[in-house]
C-alpha positions as CSV (number, residue, x, y, z in Angstrom):
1,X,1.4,-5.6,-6.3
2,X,-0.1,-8.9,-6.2
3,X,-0.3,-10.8,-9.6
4,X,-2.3,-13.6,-10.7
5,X,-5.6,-12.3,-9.8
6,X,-7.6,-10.4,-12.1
7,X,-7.7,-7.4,-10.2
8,X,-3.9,-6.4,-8.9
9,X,-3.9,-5.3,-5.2
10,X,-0.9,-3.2,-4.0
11,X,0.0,-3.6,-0.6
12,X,2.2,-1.7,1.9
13,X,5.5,-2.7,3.7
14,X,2.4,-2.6,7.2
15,X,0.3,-5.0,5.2
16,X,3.3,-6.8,4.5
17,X,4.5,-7.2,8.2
18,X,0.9,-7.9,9.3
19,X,0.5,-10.6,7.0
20,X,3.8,-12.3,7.5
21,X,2.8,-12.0,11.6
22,X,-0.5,-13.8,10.8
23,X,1.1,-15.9,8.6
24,X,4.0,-16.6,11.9
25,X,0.8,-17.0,14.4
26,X,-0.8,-19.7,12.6
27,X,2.7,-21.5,11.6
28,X,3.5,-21.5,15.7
29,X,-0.1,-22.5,16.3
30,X,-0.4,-25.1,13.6
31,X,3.2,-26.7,15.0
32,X,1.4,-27.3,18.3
33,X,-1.7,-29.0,16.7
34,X,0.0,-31.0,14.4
35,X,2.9,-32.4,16.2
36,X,0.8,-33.7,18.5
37,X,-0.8,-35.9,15.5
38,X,2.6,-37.3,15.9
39,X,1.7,-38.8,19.2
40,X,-1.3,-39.8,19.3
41,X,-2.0,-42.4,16.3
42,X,-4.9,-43.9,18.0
43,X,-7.2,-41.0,18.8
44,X,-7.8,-41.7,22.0
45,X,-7.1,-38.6,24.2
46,X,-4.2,-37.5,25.7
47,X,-3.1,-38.8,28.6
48,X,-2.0,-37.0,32.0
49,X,2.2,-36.9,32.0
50,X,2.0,-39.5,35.1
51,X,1.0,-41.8,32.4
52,X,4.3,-41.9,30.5
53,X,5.8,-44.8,30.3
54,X,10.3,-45.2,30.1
55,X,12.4,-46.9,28.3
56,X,16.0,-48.0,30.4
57,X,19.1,-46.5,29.0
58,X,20.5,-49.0,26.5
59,X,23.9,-48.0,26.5
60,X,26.4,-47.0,29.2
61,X,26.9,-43.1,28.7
62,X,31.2,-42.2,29.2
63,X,31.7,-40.7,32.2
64,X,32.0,-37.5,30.4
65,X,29.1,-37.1,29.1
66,X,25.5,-36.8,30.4
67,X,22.4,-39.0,29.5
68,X,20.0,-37.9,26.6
69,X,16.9,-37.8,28.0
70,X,14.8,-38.0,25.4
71,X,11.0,-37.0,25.4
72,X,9.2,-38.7,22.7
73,X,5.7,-39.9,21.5
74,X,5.0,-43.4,21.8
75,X,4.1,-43.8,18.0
76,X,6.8,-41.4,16.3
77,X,9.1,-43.8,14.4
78,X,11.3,-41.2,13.2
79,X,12.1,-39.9,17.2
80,X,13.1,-44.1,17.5
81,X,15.6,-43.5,14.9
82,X,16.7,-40.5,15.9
83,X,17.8,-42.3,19.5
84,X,18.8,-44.9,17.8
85,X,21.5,-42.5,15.7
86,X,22.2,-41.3,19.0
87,X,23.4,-44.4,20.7
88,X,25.1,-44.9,17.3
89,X,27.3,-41.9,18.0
90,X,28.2,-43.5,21.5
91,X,25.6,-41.6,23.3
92,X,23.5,-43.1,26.0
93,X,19.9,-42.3,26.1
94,X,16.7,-42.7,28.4
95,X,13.5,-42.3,26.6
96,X,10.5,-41.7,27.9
97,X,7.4,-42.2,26.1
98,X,4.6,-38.8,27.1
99,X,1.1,-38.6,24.7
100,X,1.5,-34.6,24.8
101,X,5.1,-33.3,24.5
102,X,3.9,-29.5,24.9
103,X,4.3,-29.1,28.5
104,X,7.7,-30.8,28.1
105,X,8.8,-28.0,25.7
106,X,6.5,-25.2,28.0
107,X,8.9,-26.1,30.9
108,X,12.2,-25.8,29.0
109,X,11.6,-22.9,27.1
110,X,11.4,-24.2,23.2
111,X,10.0,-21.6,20.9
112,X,7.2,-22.8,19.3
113,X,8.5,-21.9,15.8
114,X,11.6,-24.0,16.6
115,X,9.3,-27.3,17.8
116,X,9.6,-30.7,16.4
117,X,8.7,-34.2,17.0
118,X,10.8,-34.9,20.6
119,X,12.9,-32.6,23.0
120,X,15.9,-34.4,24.7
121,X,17.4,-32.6,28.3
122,X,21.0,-33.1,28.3
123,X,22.8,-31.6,31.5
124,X,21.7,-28.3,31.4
125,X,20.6,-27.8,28.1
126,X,17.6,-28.3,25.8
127,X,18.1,-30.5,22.7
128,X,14.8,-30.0,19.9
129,X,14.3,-32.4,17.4
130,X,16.6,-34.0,14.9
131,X,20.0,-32.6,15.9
132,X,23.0,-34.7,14.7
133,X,24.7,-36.3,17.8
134,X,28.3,-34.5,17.2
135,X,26.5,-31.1,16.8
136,X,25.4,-32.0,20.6
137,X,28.8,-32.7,21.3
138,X,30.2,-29.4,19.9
139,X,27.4,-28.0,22.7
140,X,28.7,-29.7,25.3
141,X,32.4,-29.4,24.3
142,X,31.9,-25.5,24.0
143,X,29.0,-24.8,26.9
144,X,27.6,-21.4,25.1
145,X,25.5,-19.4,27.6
146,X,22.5,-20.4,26.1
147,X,19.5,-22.6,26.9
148,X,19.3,-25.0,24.0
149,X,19.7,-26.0,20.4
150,X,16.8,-27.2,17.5
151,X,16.5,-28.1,14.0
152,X,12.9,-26.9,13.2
153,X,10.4,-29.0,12.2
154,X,11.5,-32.4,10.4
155,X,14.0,-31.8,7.8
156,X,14.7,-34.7,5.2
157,X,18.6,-36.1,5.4
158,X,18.3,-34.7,9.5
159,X,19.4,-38.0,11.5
160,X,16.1,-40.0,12.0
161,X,14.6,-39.2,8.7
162,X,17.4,-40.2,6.4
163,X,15.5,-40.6,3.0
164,X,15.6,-40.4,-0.7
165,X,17.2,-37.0,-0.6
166,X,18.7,-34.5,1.9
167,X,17.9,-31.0,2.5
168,X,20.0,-28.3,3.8
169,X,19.0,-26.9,7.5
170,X,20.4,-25.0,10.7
171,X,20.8,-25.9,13.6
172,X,19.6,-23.1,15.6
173,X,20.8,-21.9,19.0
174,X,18.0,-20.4,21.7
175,X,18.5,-18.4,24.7
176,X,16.0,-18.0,27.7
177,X,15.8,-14.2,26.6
178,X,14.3,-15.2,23.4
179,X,17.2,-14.1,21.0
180,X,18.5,-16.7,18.2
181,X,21.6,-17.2,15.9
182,X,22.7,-20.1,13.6
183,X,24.9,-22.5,15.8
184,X,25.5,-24.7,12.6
185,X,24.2,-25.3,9.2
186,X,24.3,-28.6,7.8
């Protein structure tokens, strides 16, 4: 049954799973027309991916570990801060500034329910949004057969939106096959 209406309506474990499909659809969809309000303050259109612009490296990365290559919006203060925890945590980090990060995520297989504001490529593996830098470490450390990590969306307390409070989240491993698991919760 469904309460608060004056007329209850019962509905079926089908209506159920239909719903919460519909409700997935447009959650996936809406991730994909709303991030990229993250990159495109201005309004103007977006521009073709040979008008990105890059940032230089700004610190030297160990010899053991790879580059963050971090694909970013232009106007996304949080994704700044983000590579800035990075290079924090010792990591070294090339940024590259793109008006429409979807083909980015297209090419290296991010879900679209697992999307957020930037994807960084580090050796062989996908990085989505606001993963802590010794999380990355843990991947590199351990190498799972898999093709990438992502905190979902933009959870508060996540490095790069550090706030008034901090909410729990997982880190969620990806493979190319589609399946999923809980690499870390934090």
């Amino acid at each position: 049954m469904v309460y608060g209406a004056s007329n209850p309506v019962s509905l079926n474990r089908s209506a159920i799973r239909h719903m919460m499909r519909a409700l997935a659809s447009l959650l996936t969809v809406g991730m994909f027309v709303l991030l990229p309000a993250c990159d495109n303050a201005s309004g103007e259109p977006a521009q073709p991916e040979s008008a990105a612009t890059e940032t230089a490296a700004v610190q030297v990365a160990s010899a053991d570990e790879p580059v963050l290559k971090v694909y970013k919006t232009p106007t996304c203060g949080c994704c700044d801060l983000w590579v800035d925890h990075a290079e924090e945590e010792g990591f070294a980090t090339e940024s590259t500034d793109l008006r429409d990060l979807r083909p980015i995520k297209m090419e290296h297989g991010v879900p679209g329910h697992l999307a957020s504001c930037h994807t960084t490529i580090v050796g062989d593996y996908v990085v989505e949004g606001h993963v802590p830098a010794d999380v990355i470490r843990r991947l590199l450390a351990e190498q799972p057969d898999i093709a990438g990590i992502a905190v979902p969306g933009m959870p508060m307390g996540s490095p790069g939106m550090e706030g008034h409070r901090v909410d729990p989240y997982d880190v969620i491993a990806f493979r190319k096959d589609g399946t999923q698991y809980i690499f870390e919760s934090r």
